[in-house]
Each structure stands twice: as C-alpha cells, then as structure tokens.
VOBA-68549 format. One record per atom (N, C-alpha, C, O, CB): residue in one letter; y, z, x. Coordinates in steps of 0.001 Angstrom, whole numbers, padded with zeros to 6 digits, always signed. Last residue first. Glycine has a CB too. Layout:
% residues N
AYZX...
This chain:
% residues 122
X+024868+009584+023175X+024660+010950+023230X+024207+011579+024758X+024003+012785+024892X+023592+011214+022150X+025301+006736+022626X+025976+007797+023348X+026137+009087+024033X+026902+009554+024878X+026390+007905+022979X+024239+006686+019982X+025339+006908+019831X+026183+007355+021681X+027207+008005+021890X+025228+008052+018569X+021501+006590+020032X+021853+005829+018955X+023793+006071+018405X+024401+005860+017356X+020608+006369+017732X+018232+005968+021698X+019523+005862+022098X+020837+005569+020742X+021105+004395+020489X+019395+004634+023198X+015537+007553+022767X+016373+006840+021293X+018034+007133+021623X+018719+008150+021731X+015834+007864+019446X+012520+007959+023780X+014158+008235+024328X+014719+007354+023343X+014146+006273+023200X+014662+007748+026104X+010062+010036+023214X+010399+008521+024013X+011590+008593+023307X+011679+009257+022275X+009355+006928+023783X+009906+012711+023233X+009342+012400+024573X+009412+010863+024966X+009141+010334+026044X+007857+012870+024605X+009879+013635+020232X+010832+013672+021489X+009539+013631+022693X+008570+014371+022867X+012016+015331+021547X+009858+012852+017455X+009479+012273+018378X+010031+012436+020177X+010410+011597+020994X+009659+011163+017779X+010730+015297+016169X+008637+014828+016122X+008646+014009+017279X+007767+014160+018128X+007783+013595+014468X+013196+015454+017086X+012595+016286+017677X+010545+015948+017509X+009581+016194+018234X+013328+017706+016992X+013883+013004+015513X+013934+013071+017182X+013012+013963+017747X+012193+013650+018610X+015306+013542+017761X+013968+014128+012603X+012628+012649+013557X+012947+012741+014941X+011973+012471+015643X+012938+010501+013148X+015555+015936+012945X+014147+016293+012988X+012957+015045+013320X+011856+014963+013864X+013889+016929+011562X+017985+014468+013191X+017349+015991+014182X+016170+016048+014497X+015633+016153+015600X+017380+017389+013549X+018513+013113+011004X+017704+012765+012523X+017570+013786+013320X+016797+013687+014273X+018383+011759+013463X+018374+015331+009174X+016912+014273+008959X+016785+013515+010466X+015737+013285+011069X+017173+012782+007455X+020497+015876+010297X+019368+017124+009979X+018209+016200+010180X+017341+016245+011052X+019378+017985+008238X+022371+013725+009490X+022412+014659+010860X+020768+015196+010762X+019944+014549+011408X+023807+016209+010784X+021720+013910+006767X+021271+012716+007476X+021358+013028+008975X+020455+012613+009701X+022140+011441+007089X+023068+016240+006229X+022011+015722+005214X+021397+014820+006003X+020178+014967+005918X+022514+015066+003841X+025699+016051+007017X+024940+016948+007299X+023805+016521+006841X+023325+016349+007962X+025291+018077+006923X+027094+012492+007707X+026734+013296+007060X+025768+014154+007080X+024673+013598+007155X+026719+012920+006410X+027328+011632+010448X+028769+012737+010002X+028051+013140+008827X+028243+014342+008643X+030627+011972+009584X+025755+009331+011053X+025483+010925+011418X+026756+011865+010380X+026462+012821+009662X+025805+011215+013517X+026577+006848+009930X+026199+008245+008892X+025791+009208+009433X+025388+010134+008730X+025181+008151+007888X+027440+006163+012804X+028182+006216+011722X+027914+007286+010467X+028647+008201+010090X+028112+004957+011315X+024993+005883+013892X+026245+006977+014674X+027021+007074+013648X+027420+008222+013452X+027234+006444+016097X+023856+003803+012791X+023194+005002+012492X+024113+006108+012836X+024083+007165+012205X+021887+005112+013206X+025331+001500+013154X+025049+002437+012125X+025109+003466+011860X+025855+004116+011127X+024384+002492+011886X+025130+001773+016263X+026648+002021+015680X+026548+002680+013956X+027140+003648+013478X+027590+000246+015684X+022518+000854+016687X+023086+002375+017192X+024252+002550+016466X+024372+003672+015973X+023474+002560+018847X+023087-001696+015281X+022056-000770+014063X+022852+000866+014846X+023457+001729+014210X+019457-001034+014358X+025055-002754+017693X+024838-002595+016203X+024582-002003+015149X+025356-001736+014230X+024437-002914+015978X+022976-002939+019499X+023784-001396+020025X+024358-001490+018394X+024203-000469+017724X+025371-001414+021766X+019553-002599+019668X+020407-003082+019332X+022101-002252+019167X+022235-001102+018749X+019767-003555+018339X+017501-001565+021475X+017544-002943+021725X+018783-003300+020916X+019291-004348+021313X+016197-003735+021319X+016990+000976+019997X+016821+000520+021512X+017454-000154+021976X+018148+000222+022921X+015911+000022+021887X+016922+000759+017848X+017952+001231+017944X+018284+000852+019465X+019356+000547+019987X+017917+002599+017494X+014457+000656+016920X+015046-001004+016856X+016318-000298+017339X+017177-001159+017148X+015134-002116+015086X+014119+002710+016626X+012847+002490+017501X+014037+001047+017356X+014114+000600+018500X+010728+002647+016854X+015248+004248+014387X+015585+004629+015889X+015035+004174+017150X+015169+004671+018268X+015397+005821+016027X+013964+002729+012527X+015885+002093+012871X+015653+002739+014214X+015794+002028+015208X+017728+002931+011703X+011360+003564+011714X+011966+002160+013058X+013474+001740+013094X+013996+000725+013554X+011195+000422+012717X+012857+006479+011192X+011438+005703+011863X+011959+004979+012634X+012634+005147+013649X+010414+004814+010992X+014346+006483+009363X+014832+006519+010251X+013942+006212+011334X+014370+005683+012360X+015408+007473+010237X+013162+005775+006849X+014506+004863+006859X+014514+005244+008685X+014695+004251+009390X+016236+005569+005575X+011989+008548+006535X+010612+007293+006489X+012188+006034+007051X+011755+005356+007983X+009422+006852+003995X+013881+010226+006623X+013120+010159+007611X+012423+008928+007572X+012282+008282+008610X+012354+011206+007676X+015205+009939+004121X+015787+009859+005149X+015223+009077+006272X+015570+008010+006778X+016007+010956+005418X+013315+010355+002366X+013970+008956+002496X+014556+008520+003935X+014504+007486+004601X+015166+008901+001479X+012792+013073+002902X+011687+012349+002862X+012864+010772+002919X+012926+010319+004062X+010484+012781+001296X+015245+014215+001974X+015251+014063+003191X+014133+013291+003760X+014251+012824+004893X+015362+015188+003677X+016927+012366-000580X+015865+013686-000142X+015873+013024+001058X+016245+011883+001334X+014165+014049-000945X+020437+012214-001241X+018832+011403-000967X+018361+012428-000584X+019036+013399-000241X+018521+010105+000162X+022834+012916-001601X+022216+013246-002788X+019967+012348-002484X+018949+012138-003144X+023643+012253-004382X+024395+012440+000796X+023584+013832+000881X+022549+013926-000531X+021658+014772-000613X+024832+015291+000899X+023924+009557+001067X+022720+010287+001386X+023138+011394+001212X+022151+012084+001468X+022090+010148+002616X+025933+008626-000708X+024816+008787-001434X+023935+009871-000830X+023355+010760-001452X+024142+007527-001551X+028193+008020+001340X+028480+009070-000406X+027324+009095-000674X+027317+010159-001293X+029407+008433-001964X+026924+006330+003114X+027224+007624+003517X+027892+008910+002145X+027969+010139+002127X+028370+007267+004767X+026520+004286+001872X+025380+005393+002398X+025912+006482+002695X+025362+007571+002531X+024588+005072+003604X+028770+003599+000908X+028138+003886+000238X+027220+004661+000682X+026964+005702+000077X+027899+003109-000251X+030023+002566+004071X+030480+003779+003174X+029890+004150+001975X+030372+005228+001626X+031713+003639+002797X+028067+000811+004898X+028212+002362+005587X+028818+003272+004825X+028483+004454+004738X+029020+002443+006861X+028511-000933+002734X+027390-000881+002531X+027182+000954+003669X+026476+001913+003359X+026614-002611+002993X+031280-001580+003096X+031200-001941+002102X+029541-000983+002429X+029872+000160+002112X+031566-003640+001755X+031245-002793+006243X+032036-001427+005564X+031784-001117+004314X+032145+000054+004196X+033493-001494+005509X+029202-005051+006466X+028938-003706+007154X+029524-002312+006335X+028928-001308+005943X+029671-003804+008662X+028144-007283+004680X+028978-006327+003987X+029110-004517+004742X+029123-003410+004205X+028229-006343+002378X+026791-008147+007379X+026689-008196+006438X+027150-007013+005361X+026528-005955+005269X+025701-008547+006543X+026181-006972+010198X+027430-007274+009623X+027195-007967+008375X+027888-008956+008615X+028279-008058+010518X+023595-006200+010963X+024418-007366+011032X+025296-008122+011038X+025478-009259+011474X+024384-007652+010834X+024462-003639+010395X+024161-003685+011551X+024501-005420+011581X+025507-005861+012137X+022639-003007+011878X+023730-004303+007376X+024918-003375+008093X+025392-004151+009514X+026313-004948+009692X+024244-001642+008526X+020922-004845+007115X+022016-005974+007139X+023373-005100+007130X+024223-005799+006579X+021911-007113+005707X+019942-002423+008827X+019669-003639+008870X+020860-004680+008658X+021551-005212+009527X+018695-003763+008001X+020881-000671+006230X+021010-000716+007782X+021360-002071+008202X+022408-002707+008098X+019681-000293+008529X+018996-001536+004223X+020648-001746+004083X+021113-001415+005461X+021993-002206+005800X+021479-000681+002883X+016610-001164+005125X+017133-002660+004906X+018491-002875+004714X+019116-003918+004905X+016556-003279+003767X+017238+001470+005262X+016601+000845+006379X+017042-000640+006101X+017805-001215+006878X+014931+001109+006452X+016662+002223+002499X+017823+002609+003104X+017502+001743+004258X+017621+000669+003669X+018090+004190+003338X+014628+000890+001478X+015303+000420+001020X+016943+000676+002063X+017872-000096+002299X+015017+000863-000353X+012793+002225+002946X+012462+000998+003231X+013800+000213+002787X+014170-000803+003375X+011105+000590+002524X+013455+004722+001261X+013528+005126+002660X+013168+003501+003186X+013364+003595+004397X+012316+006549+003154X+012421+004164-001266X+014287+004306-001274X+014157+004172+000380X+014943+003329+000813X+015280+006259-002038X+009470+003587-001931X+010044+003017-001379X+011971+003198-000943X+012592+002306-000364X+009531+002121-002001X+009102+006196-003731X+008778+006328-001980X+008759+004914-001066X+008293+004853+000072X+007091+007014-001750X+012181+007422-004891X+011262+006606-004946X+010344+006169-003512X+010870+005876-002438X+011933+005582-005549X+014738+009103-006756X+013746+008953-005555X+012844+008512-005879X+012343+008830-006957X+013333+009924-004875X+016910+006908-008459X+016235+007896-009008X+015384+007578-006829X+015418+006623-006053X+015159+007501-011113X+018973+004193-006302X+018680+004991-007416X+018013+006237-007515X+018408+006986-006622X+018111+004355-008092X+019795+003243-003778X+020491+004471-004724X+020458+004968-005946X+021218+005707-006573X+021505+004386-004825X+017836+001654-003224X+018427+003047-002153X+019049+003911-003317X+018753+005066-003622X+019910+002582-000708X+017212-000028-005515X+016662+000985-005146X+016853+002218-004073X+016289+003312-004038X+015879+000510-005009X+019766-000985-005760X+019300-000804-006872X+018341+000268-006404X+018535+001419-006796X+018810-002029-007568X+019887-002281-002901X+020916-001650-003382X+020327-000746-004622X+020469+000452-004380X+022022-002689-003744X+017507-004190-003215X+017549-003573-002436X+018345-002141-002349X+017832-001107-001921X+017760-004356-001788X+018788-005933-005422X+017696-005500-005997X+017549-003973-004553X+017499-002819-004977X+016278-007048-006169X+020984-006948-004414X+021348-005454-006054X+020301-005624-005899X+020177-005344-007091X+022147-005480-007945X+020444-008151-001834X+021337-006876-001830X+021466-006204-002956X+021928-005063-002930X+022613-007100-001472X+019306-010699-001688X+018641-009528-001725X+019110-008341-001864X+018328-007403-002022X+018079-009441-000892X+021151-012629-000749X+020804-012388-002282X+020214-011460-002822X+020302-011169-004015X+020173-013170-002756X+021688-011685+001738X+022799-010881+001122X+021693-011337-000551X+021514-010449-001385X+024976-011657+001456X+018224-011896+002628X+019841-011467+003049X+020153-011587+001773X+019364-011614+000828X+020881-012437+004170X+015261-012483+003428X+016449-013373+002053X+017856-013024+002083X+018676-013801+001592X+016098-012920+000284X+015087-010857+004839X+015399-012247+005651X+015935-012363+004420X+017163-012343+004333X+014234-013451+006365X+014604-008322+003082X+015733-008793+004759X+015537-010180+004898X+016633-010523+005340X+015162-008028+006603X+012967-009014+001966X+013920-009152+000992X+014701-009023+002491X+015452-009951+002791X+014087-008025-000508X+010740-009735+003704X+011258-010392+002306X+012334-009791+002342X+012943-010380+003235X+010495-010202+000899X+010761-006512+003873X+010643-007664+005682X+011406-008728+004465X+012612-008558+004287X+008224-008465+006783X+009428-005394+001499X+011305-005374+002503X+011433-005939+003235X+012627-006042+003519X+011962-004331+003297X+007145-006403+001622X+007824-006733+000613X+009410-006607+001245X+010265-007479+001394X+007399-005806-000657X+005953-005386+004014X+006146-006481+003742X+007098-007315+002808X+007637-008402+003014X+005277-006606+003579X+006081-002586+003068X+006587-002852+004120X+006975-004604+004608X+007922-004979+005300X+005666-002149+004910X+004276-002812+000708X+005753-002697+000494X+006596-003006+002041X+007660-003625+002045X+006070-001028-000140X+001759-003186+002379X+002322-004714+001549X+004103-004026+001220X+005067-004739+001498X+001054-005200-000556X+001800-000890+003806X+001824-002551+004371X+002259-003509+003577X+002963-004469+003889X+000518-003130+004712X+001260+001090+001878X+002172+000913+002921X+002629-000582+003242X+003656-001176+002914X+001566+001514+004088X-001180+000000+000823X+000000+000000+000000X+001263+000000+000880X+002163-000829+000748X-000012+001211-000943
C-alpha cells in the first residue's frame, strides 16, 4: 500500500502545478496517512519554485494544526533530497520557525542521527 500511494505522489509531482487542489486538498485537509506524501509534494514544488511564497506560507499556518505523524512521514526523504538540493534546504529552513514542525525535525534527526542532513546551515 505504501508503494503504490508513494507512487501515486511521484504522479501527481511530475504532473506539477495541475496537480496542486488535489495535492493541496489533501495536506490540508481532515488527517490522513497520506497528508505527510502530500506535505512533501508541496515542498517539492516549493523548492522548485512553483507557487514557492504562496505554498511556504500556507504550510507554515497549517502545520501547527498537522499531527506530528504527517510531519515526520513529509520529513523522511525531504531531509535525504535535502543533501543535494540547497532549494528544498531553504524550504524546510523556512517552516522550521514553526514549533510544531521544529519538534517533528528534531525528532527525525535525532532517529536518524549518524548520517548528516544539511537543511539550513546549521
């Protein structure tokens, strides 16, 4: 099940911006254990620049109302694609300011601390 929804968002990222109220629709709706694939895809086309300001400042009014389960499953491979892209790093540096999303990367750093995530500078 993993795999095919994981597939299903790979889709709706390349389809870009047409993909944005169905993608949109689910980051910020009711919790759902796809919202965390959903937050990640809005990254994604952030990071691209695709409606960057428009799409950082919504995440950033929504996630304190996201569970922290969203958070984390969204922060996975952003901090692993974070490597390679200074972009998505700028994202993600961006909704640190909210406590709610600070916390959630706290804690994926700390599961993953021993390979090095670069996502602001720090």
């Amino acid at each position: 099940m993993t795999a095919r929804q994981f597939a299903i968002f790979e889709v709706f990222y390349n389809l870009g911006e047409v993909a944005m109220p169905v993608v949109e629709c689910i980051a910020f709706g009711k919790y759902d254990w796809t919202q965390g694939n959903a937050i990640e895809v809005l990254c994604r086309f952030a990071a691209q620049g695709l409606d960057r300001e428009r799409i950082v400042t919504a995440l950033v009014q929504a996630l304190p109302d996201v569970r922290d389960e969203a958070h984390c499953y969204a922060l996975g491979p952003l901090l692993h694609q974070c490597e390679t892209n200074p972009a998505l790093r700028d994202v993600i540096a961006r909704l640190r300011v909210v406590p709610e999303f600070e916390q959630s990367f706290q804690d994926v750093m700390a599961r993953t601390s021993g390979r090095e995530h670069r996502t602001s500078g720090d």
